[in-house]
ZADO-1210 file (C-alpha; in nm, 4 decimals, padded with zeros to 6 digits):
<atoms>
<atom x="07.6148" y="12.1727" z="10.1960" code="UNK" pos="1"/>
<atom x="07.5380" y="12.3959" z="10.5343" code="UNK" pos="2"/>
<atom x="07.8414" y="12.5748" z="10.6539" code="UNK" pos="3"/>
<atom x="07.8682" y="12.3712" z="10.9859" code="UNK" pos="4"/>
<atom x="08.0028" y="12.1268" z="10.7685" code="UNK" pos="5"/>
<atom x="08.2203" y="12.3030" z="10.5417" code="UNK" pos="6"/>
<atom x="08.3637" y="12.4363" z="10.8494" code="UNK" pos="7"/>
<atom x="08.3760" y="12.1050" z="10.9627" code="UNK" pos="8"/>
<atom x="08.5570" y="11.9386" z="10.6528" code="UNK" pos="9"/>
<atom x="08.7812" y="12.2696" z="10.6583" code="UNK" pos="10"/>
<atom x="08.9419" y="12.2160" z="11.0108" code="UNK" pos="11"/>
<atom x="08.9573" y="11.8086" z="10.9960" code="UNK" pos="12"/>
<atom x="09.1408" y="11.8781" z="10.6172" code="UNK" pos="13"/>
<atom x="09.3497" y="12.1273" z="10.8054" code="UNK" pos="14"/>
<atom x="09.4505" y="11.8868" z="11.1240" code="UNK" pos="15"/>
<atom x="09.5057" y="11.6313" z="10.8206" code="UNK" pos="16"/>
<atom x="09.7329" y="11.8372" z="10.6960" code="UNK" pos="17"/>
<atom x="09.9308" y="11.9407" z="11.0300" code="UNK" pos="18"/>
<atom x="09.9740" y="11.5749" z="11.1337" code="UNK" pos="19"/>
<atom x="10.0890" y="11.4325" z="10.8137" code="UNK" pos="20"/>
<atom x="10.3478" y="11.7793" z="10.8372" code="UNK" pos="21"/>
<atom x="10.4164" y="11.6704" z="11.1727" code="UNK" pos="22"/>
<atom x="10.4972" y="11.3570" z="11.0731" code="UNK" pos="23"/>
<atom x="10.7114" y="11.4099" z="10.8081" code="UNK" pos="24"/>
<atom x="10.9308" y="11.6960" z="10.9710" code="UNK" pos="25"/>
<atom x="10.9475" y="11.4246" z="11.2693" code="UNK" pos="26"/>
<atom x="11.0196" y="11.1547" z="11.0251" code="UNK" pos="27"/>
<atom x="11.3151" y="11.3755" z="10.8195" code="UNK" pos="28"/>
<atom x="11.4601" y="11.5282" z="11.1303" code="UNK" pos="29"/>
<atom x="11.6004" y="11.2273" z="11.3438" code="UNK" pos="30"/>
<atom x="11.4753" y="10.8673" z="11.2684" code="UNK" pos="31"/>
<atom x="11.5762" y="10.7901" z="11.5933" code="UNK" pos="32"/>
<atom x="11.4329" y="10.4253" z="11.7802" code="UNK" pos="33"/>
<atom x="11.2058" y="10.6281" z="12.0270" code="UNK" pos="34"/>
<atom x="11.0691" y="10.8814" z="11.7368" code="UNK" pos="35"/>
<atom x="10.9883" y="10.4895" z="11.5844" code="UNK" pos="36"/>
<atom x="10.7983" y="10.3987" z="11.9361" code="UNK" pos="37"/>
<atom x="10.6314" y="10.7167" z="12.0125" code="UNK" pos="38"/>
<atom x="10.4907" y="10.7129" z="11.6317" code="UNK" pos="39"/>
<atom x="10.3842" y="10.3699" z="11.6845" code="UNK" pos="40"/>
<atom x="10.2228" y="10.4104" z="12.0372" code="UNK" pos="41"/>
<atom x="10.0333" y="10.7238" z="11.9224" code="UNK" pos="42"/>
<atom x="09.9041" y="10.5537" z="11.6330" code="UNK" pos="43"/>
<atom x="09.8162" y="10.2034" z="11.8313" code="UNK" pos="44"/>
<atom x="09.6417" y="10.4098" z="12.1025" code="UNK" pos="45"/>
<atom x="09.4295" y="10.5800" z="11.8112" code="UNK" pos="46"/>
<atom x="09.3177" y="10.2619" z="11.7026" code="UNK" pos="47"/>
<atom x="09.2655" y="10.0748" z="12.0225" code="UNK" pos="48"/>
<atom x="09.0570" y="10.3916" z="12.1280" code="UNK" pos="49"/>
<atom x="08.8663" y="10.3674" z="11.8098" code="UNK" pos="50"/>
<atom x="08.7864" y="09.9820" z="11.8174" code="UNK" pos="51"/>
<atom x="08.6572" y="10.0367" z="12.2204" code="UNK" pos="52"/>
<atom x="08.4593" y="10.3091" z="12.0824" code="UNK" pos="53"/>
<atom x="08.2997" y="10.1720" z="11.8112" code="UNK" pos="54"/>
<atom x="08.2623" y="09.7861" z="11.9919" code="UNK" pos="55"/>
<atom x="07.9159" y="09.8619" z="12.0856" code="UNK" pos="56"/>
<atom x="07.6500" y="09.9326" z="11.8163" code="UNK" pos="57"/>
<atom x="07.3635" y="09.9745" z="12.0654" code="UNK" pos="58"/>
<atom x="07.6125" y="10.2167" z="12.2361" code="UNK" pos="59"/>
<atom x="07.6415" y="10.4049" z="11.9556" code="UNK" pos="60"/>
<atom x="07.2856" y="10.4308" z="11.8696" code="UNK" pos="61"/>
<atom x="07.2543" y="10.5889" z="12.1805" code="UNK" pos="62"/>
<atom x="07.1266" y="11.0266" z="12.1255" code="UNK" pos="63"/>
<atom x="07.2862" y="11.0753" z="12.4521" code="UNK" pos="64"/>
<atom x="07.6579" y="10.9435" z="12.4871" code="UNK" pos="65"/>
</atoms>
């Protein structure tokens, strides 16, 4: 393994590990309707954004995006 990416699998294990905190302390502090939203919005933009991203395979093939 080259250490581009262990660095690489260090800081996405890292922001794994932050957002799943985050999440949790948000969770355990006030389940509150709009905590429920903003959770949900976040995590339906993240998917939208990766189903756009991903729609085109010839896009993707692409060196230079």
């Amino acid at each position: 393994m080259h250490a581009s990416q262990l660095a690489a699998a260090v800081v996405v294990a890292a922001t794994l590990l932050a957002g799943i905190g985050a999440l949790v302390t948000l969770a355990l502090s006030a389940l509150q309707l709009t905590t429920v939203i903003v959770v949900a919005l976040a995590a339906l933009y993240v998917v939208a954004a990766s189903a756009v991203g991903s729609r085109s395979r010839r896009w993707l093939a692409n060196p230079y995006w």
